[in-house]
N, C-alpha and C positions, 0 to 999 in steps of 0.2 A: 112618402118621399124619402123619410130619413131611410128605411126599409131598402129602397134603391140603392143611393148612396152608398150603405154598407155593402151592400150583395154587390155594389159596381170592384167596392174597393178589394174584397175579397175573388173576385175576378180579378183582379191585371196583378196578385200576386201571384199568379200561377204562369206558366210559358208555354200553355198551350189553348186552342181557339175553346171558346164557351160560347153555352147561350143561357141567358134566361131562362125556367122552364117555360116560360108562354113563349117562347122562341121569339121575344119582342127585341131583346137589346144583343149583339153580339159583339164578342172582344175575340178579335187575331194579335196574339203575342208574340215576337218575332223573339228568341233567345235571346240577343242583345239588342235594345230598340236602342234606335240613331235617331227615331222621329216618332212623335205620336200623333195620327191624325184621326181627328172625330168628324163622323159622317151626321149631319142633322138633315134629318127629310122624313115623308112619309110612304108609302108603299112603293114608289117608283128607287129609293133608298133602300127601303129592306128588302126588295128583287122580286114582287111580287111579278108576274108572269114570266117565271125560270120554275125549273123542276126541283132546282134548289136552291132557294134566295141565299143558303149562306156562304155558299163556293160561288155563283154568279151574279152575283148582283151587281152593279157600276162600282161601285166603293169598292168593292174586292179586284176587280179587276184594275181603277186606279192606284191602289196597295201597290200592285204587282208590278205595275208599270214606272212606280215609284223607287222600286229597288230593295234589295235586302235589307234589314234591320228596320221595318215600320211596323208599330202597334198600331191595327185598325180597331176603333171604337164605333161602331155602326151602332149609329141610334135611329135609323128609320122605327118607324111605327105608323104600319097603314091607318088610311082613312084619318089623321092627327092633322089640325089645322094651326096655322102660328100660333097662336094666342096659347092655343094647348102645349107647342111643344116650348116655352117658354117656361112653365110650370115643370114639365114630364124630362124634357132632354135637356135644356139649360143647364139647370146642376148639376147633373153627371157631366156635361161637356166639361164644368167648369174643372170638377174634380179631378179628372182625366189628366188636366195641363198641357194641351197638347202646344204643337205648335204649328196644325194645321188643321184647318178646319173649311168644310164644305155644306155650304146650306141648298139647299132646295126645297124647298117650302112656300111654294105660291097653287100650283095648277088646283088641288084640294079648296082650297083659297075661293078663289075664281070660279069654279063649279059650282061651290056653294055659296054663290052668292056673298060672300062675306066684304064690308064697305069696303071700297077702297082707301077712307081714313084710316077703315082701325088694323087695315093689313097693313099699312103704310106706320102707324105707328108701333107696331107690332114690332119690322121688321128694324126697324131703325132703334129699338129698344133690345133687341137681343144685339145688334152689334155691339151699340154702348156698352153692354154687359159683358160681351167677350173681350172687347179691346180694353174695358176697363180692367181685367185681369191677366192679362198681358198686351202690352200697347205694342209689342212686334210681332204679335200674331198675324200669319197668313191668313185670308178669310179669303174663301171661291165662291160667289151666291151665282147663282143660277136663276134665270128668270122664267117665263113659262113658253113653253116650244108652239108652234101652230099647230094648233086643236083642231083646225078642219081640215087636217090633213090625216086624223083621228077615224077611222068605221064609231066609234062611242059618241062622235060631235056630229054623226053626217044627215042628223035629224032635227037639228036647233036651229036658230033664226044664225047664218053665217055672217052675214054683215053685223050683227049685233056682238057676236062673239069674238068679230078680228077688231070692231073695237073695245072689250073689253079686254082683251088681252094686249091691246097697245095700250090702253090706258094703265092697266098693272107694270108692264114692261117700259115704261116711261117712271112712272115711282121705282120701282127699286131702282133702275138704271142710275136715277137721281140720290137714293139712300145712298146705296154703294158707292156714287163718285163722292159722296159727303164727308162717308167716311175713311176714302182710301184704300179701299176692300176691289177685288180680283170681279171684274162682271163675269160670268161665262155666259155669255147670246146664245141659247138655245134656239131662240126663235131664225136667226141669225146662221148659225153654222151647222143646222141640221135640218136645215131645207131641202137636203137630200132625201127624206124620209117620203118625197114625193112618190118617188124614183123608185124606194125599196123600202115595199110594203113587207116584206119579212122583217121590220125594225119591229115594227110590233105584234105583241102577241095573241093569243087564240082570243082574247077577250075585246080587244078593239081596242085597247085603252093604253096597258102595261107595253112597256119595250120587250120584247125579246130577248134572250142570251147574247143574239149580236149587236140588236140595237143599245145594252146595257153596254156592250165593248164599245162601241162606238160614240157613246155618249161618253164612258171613259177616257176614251182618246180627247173628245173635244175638252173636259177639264185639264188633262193633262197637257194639250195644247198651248190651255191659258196659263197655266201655272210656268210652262218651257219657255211663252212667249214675257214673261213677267218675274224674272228669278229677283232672289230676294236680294237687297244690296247688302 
């Protein structure tokens, strides 16, 4: 972890985009940053189903819709469940100091099975930790979108899975109002994905290049509909 840290801090002294060599962690350096935002999620974060997660992925595309002068810190890291990116992306968030920060960290969650106590405590543990490092950080969490509207969900028990993801999307919804943090409803405002099965990509799971613009638009939505006082 120290390893990271270093390698993070040695990234954001330079002013142009990096990765990782395991192309796990990426920094977009803007010449003169006005805003640093760090991206925590796992493969739907680091752009997995695009030809190239690090020009299209949703966090690049919210950068961009965010305006000149933003440091993107994309911490996606596929297949990573909370509990893990609390150890993995935590500290670099914290390093980073941004002062915006976007979590999506449940559907992984949820897939696998993981309780809903200890995702619930999980998730209410990384906020205390970011807000305890700065109390007027932005925070945008994201909850989990409808899965059987998913070709990857279209073979599981459906009734058992729209209650488990109301059951998820009932706790964070309640984490986040707890703590004063930005909800983004995915489940909610991308209901549209009925409609246009090009959101997602060749794999049945991942969004797509548009479906990642898209999902962009709806954080940046929440962010437009919620500006900071």
């Amino acid at each position: 972890m120290l390893f990271l840290c270093l390698l993070f801090f040695s990234l954001t002294s330079c002013t142009t985009s990096h990765t990782i060599t395991s192309n796990i962690l990426s920094v977009q350096q803007a010449p003169t940053s006005r805003l640093t935002y760090v991206a925590l999620g796992a493969s739907d974060t680091f752009g997995i189903g695009t030809d190239d997660p690090q020009t299209e992925s949703w966090p690049v595309d919210l950068t961009q819709q965010l305006g000149a002068g933003v440091r993107l810190v994309n911490l996606g890291i596929p297949n990573i469940h909370l509990a893990n990116a609390l150890n993995v992306e935590l500290p670099i968030a914290l390093d980073a100091h941004p002062q915006l920060v976007t979590v999506w960290l449940a559907v992984n969650d949820l897939a696998d099975q993981v309780p809903l106590s200890s995702y619930s405590h999980d998730l209410d543990q990384l906020l205390t930790s970011l807000q305890a490092a700065n109390p007027q950080l932005r925070i945008a969490v994201a909850n989990v979108p409808d899965l059987t509207l998913l070709p990857h969900f279209q073979n599981v028990n459906q009734q058992l899975l729209r209650e488990q993801i109301s059951a998820y999307n009932t706790a964070i919804a309640s984490i986040v109002q707890r703590h004063h943090a930005l909800l983004v409803d995915l489940y909610q405002r991308w209901h549209e994905l009925a409609t246009h099965p090009e959101y997602i990509s060749n794999d049945g799971f991942h969004p797509s290049v548009i479906g990642y613009l898209r999902i962009a638009e709806i954080f940046y939505q929440v962010l437009q509909e919620n500006p900071q006082p």
